[in-house]
N, C-alpha and C positions, 0 to 999 in steps of 0.2 A: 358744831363742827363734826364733822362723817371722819372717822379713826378709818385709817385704810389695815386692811386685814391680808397677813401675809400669808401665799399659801403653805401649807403644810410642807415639809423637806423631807425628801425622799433618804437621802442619807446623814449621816449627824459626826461626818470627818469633822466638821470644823467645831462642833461642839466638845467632843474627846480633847482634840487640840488642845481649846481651851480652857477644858477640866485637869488637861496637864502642865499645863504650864508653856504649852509651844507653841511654835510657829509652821505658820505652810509652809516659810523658806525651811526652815530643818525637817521638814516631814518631806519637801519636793529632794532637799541635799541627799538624803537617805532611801529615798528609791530611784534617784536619778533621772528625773522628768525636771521640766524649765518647773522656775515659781510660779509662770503662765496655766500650766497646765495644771496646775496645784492650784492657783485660784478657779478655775471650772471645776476643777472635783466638789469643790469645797460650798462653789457657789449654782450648784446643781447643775452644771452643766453638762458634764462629763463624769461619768463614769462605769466604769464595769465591773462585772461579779469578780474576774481575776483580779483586777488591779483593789477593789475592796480587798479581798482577804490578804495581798501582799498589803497594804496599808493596814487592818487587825494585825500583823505579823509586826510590822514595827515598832504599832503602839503598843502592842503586849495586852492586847482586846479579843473577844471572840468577836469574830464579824458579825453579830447579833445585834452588837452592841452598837454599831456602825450605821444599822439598819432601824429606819423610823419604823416602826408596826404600826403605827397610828395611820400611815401615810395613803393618802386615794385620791388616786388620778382624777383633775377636774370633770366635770361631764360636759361634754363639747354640749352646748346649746342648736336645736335643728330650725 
């Protein structure tokens, strides 16, 4: 059986979340964006460098910590 391989995540909001004990709904309640738009942050859809650091501002994170270092853009195939 072929194990499907996920790619790499550009930011790691949902993993903080989850090393703290919360939820998107409380992290979207706290800066005032739909739940909606909290599941794209979270599930790489959406996101920007301002809106990261107001979300490190919440969690009480450096935006560092927010940010995969690991992470590299696929290479489009020609």
């Amino acid at each position: 059986m072929i194990k499907k391989v996920n790619p790499p995540k550009l930011n790691r909001v949902a993993d903080v979340l989850k090393a703290q004990g919360r939820s998107q709904k409380w992290l979207a309640d706290k800066l005032g964006i739909s739940t909606n738009a909290m599941h794209n942050i979270c599930s790489q859809q959406s996101q920007s460098l301002e809106r990261l650091f107001e979300i490190a501002d919440v969690l009480g994170v450096s935006v560092l910590e927010l940010i995969n270092a690991d992470y590299r853009p696929e290479q489009k195939k020609s």
